[in-house]
N, C-alpha and C positions, 0 to 999 in steps of 0.2 A: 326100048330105044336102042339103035344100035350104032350114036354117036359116040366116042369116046369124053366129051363135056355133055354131061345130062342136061343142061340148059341153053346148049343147041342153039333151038328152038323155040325157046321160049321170048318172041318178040313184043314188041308193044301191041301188036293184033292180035295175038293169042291171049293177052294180059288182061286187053279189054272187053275181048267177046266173052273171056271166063268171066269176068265180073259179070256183063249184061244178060246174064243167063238167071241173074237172080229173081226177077227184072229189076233190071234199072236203065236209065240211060247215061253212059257215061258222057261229059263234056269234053272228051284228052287228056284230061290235065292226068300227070304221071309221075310221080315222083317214086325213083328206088330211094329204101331207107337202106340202114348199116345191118346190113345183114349178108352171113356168107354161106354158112350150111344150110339153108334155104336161101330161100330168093323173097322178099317183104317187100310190098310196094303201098303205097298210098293211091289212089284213085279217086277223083272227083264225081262225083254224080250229081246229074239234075233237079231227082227227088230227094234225095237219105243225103246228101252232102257228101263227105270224103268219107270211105270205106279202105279199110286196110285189106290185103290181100298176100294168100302167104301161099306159097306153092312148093310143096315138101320134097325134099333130095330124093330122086329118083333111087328105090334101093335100100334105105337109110331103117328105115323105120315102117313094120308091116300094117295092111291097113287095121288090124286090130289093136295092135298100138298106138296107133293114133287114134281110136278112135275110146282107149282108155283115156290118154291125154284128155281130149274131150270131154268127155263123161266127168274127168276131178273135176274140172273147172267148172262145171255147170252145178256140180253139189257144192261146190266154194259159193258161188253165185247164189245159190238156192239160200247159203246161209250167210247171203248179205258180207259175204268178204269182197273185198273191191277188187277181186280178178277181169279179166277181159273175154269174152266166153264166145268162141266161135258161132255166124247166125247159122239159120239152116238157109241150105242152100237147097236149088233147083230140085235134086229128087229126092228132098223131106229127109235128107243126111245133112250134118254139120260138115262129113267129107265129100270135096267135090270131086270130077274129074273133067276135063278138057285136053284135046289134045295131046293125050297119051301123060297128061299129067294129072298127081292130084293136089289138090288145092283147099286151103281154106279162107271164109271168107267171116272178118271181124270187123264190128263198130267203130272207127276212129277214137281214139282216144286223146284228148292231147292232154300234157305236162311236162313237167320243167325236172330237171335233173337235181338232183340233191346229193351235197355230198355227206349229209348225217351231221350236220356240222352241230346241231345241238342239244342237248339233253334229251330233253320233250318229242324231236323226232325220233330219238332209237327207242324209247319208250314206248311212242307211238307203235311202233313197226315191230317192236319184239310183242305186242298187244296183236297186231295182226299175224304176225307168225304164229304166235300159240295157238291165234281160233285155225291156220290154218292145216296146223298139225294135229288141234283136235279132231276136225274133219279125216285128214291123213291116217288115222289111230283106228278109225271108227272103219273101216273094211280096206285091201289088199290087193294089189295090182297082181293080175295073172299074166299079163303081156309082155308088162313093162320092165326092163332089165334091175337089176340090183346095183346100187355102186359096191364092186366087189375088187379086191386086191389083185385079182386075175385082168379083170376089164378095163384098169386105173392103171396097172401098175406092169404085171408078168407080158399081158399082148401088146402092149403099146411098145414097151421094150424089143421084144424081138422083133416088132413091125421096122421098127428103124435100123436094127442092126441088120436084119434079111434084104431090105430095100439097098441097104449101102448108099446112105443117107451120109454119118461119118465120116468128117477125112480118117483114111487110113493109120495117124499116127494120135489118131484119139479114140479110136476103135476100142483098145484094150483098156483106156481109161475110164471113158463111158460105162463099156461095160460090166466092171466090177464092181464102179459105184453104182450102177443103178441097181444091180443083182444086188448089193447091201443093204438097199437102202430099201427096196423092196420085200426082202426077208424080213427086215426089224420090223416094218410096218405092219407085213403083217403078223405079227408075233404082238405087236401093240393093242392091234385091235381085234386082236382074240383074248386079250386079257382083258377088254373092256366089257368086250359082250356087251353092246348097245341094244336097246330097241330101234327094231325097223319099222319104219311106216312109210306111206307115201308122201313124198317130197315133191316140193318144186324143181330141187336138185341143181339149177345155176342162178341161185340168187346174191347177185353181183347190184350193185349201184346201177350198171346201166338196164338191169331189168325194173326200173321201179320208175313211176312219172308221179310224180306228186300233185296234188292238187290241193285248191283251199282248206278242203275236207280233212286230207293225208294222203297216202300213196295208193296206187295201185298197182297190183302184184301182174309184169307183163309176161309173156314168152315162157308158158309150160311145157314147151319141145323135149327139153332135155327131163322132165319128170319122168324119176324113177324111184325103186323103195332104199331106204339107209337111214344112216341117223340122224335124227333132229336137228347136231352140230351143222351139219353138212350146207344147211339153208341160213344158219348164223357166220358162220367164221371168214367168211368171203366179202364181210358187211365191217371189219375189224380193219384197221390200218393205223400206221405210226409205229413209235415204240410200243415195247414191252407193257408201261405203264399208262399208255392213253388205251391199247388196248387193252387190260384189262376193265379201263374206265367205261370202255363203250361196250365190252363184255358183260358188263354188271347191269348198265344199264339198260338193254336190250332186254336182258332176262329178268330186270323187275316188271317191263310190262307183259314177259312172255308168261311170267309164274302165273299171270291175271287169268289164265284161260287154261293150261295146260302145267304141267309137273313136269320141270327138267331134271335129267340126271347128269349130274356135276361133274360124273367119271369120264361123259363125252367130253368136257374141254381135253382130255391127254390129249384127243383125236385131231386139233387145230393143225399139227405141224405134220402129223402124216397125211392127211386131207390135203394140206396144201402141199405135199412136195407131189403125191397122187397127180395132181390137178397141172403142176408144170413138167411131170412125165408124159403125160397124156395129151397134155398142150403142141407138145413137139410132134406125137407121133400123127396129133390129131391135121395137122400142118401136112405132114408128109402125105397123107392120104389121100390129102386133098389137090397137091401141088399139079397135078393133069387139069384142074380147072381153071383157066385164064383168070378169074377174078382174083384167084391166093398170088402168083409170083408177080400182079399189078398193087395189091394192097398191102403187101407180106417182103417186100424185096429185101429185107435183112437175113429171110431166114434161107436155112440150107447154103450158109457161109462160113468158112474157117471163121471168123468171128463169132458169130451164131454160137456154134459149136464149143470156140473153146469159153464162154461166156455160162453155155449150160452145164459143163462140167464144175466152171466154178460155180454157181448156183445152186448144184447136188453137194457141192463138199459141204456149204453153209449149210445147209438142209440136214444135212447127216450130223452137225454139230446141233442143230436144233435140237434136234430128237432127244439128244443127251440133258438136255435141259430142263427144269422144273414146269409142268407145265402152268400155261396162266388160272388162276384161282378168280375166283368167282368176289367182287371186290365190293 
């Protein structure tokens, strides 16, 4: 495509004739969901009811890696873990194309968000993690990127300092802490020497819809290989001491299926400062698509900015810190 916004293009008639190609017949009905590095809609249908519809960032990700993405979910699925697993579409591929896009097309799912709020769910859900990681453990993503110190931490960096994103008179400041913060880390986690396996890679609260049953695990986009911590620590909030609480409990239903190694807790606080380096640069990347400076208007403001420096300093004090123990 040679618009400078990949989604152009992509109108509610494009939206809908990609669904009707499954066959279906759509009724209109349309709904966008929250979604921004792709584009996620909801669509009504006459026969199958509401199908979700996902039409991948032009660029992002090659068709082989999506179609790794694909293939985990369907051996999750295969072993009865509650993921969400793209159909096959029109030409007997789970990945579609229309209109110089591609696309995938998935089951509706509905559930209610959770905030982990009690025992029995993180139990639950570290019980699903573990089968998911034993799966994860059992063969090796050849497509799919690594989360590495380089990808999290060294390019997102230079991405923001080369763009000249920075006000000028925090340029110097930025840049020494995040060059600090990005050394020690990775110096962290070459002393841990984790196992890699494939991950879900952004398992956040708002990937998980719960149901009467327990949850299901949504939005494999960003799965990639790293360590085990990676799919728990993001599922952790509060202080010190509540997280440890939901730490512990995560990892007695996770021990039910899989062997954790205790050494990844060091990894919680470089993972997470990782994840608000990347967070920034991941903003900036994106900032030529209309949807980020309509949903995102705080960022890439002297505010913004001098908020993330204060937010690396904590971070950098983090680090210095004991980490949380398994309780």
């Amino acid at each position: 495509m040679s618009h400078a916004h990949p989604y152009e293009e992509l109108t509610p008639e494009v939206i809908l004739d990609a669904v009707e190609r499954l066959p279906v017949r759509c009724t209109g009905g349309l709904l966008a969901l929250n979604s921004y590095e792709n584009r996620v809609y909801r669509v009504d249908t006459e026969t199958r009811g509401p199908i979700a519809v996902k039409f991948y960032r032009p660029g992002r990700w090659t068709d082989d890696q999506i179609a790794e993405e694909h293939a985990f979910t369907r051996e999750l699925t295969e072993q009865e873990i509650p993921v969400v697993t793209p159909l096959v579409g029109p030409e007997g591929s789970t990945l579609c194309r229309h209109a110089g896009f591609r696309y995938a097309l998935f089951p509706w799912q509905p559930g209610r968000a959770s905030e982990l709020g009690l025992p029995e769910e993180r139990r639950m859900l570290g019980r699903y993690l573990g089968r998911l990681h034993r799966v994860g453990a059992s063969a090796r993503f050849h497509s799919r990127p690594q989360l590495t110190v380089e990808a999290f931490g060294h390019e997102p960096v230079r991405y923001v300092l080369d763009h000249g994103f920075l006000p000028g008179y925090l340029d110097q400041a930025y840049r020494s802490l995040a060059s600090e913060l990005v050394e020690r880390i990775a110096g962290i986690m070459a002393a841990v020497s984790a196992r890699t396996l494939r991950l879900h890679g952004d398992c956040h609260l708002g990937n998980l819809l719960w149901t009467d049953t327990g949850p299901h695990i949504v939005d494999f986009d960003d799965a990639r290989s790293g360590p085990a911590i990676q799919d728990v620590w993001m599922l952790l909030s509060g202080d010190r001491d509540a997280m440890q609480r939901q730490l512990g409990e995560i990892l007695d239903g996770y021990a039910s299926f899989m062997d954790f190694d205790t050494s990844e807790i060091a990894l919680i606080e470089p993972l997470r400062t990782l994840r608000l380096i990347h967070y920034s640069a991941w903003l900036a990347r994106r900032w030529d698509d209309p949807a980020f400076p309509r949903s995102f208007p705080w960022f890439n403001t002297t505010r913004y900015w001098e908020e993330q420096v204060l937010i690396l300093r904590e971070q950098l004090a983090l680090l210095d810190e004991e980490p949380l123990f398994r309780s």
